[in-house]
N, C-alpha and C positions, 0 to 999 in steps of 0.2 A: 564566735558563738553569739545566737540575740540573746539580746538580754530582756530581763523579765517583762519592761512593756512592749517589746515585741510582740511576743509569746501572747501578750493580754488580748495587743491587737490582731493578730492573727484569729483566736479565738472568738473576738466578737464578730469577725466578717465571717468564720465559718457559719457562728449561731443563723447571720443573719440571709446568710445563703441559706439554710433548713430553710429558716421561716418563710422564704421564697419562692422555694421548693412546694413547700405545703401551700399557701395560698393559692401557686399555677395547678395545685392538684383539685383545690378545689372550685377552682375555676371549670376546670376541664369537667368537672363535675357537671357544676349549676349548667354548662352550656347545654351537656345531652340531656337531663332533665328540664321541665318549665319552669321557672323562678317565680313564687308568688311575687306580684305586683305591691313593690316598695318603697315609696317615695324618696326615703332618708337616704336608701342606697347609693352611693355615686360609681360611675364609671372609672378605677383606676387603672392607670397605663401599668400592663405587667411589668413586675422589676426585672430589674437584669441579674444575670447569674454573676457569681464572682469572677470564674472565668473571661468572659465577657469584657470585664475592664480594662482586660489587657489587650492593645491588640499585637494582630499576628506578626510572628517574626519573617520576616523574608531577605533572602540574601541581596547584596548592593548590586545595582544594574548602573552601567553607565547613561547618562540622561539622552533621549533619543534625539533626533534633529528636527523635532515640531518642539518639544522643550526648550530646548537651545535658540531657537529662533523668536517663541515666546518668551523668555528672556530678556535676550538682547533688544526687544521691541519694548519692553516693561523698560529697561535702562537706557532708550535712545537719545533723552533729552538729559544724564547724569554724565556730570564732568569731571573726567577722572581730577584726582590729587597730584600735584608737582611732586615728580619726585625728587628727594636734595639728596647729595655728594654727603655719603658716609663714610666712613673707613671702617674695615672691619680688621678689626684688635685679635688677636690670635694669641688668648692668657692661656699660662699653664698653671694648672693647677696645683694648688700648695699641697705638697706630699702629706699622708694621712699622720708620719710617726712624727713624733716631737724632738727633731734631730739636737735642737737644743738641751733640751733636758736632758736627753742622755748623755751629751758632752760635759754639762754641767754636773751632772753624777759622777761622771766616769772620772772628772778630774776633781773632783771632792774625795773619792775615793784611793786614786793616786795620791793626793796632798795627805791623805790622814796615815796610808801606808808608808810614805815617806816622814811621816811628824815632822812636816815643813812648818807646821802651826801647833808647835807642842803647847798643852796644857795639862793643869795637873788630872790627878787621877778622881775627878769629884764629876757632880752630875751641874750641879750651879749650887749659887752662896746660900749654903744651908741643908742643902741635901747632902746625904754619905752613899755612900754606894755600899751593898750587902750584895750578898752570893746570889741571895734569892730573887733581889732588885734587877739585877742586869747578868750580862754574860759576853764577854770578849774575848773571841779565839785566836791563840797565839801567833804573831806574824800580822795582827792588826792594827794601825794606829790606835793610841789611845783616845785621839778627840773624838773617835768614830760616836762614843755614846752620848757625847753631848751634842753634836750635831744632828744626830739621832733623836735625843732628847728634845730637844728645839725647832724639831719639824723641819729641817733641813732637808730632807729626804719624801720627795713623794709619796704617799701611800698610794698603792695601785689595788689591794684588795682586801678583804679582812675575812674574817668568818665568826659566827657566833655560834660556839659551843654552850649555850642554856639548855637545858633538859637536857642532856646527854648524861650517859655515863660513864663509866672510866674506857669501857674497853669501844665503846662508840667515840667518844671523845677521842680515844688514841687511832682507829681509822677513817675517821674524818681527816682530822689534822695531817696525816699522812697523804691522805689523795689530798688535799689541800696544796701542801707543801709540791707534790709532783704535776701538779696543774699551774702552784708558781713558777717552777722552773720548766715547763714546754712554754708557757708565757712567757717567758724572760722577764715575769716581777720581781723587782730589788726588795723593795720593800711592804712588808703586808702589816695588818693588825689582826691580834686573835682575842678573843674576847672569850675569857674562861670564865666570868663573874667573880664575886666578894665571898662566895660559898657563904653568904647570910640562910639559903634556903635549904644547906645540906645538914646532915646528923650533927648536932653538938654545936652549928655553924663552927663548923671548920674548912677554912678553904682546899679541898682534894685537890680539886682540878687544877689552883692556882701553880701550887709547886710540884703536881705531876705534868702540868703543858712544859715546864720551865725543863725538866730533868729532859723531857724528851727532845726541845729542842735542841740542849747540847749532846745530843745524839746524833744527829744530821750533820753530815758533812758541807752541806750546799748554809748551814746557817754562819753569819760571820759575827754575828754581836746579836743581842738584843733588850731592850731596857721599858722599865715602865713609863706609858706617859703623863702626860700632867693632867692633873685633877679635870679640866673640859674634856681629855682628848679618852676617858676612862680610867683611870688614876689605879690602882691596884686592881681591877678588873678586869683590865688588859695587858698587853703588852705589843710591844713595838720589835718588827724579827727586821736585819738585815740580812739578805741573801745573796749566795754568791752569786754573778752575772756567768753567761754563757761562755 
């Protein structure tokens, strides 16, 4: 789309087309008429029309053999450049997906399903874990939420439910959730706010996003994250992979 000084300039070459217009008009004029005898008047070369500036398009012709011959007369006395012994490299290009990361998901995943790295059941020294704080679906490692917690886990996409309302907010989150999973995103962030802006400032949104996630079967854990990363205004979902 242009943008607005386009648009500006565009406009002043039309104006100034008019005014172009009208001057040859009045030219055309004074010529079939006599013009009183004016000393101050000078002679100006007519403008050009806007059109004009451009010139015409025409399709590529190959250069004829009086071209080609003026040419190579123009470059008679020009000495070509040596040319040097190169190799040409034949790279392949590094594949677009992050074959790492996903290995290194996939076996953080295994390790925490196996509690090959058992830890207790807390978030880190000082934090408690509440029902409403986090959520771990049976057959999950425990450490998943502190790994979780700790950024261990890529975020791939998030979504901000502000101004929404409950029953917008619940299918958003839902096409959400079904565009992470044709994605193959593990991990998302959803950002419900602190409900400081809603009735009575009571957070709705906060513990109705939370009740619906564990309603999804593609969700495997999810927990709040630390005070930079949104702190009680968001949450942190892991999901199940393909």
């Amino acid at each position: 789309m242009a943008s607005a000084r386009d648009l500006a300039d565009l406009g002043a070459l039309l104006r100034s087309e008019r005014r172009a217009t009208r001057r040859e008009r009045r030219r055309a004029v004074a010529t079939t008429t006599p013009a009183p005898s004016n000393p101050e008047v000078s002679d100006e070369p007519p403008a050009q029309r806007f059109g004009e500036l451009f010139r015409a398009w025409r399709p590529y012709a190959a250069p004829s053999a009086e071209e080609v011959a003026g040419f190579r007369a123009a470059m008679h006395d020009v000495t070509p450049l040596r040319a040097r012994a190169r190799a040409e490299l034949q790279r392949t290009p590094p594949s677009p997906h992050p074959r790492q990361r996903a290995l290194d998901e996939r076996a953080a995943l295994a390790a925490s399903q196996a509690a090959e790295n058992p830890s207790p059941m807390s978030w880190d020294i000082g934090a408690d874990i509440e029902d409403e704080q986090s959520f771990l679906r049976a057959g999950v490692g425990p450490d998943v939420l502190r790994r979780l917690r700790r950024g261990e886990w890529t975020i791939n996409a998030e979504i901000d439910l502000h101004a929404h309302n409950q029953d917008q907010a619940h299918a958003a989150l839902g096409e959400f959730l079904r565009m992470a999973r044709l994605g193959g995103w593990r991990c998302v962030r959803i950002i419900h706010g602190k409900g400081l802006g809603s009735h009575r400032r009571l957070p709705v949104l906060r513990n109705k996003v939370r009740r619906w996630l564990q309603q999804r079967d593609e969700v495997l854990a999810y927990c709040e994250p630390r005070p930079h990363g949104g702190g009680s205004g968001a949450v942190l979902v892991l999901l199940r992979g393909k």
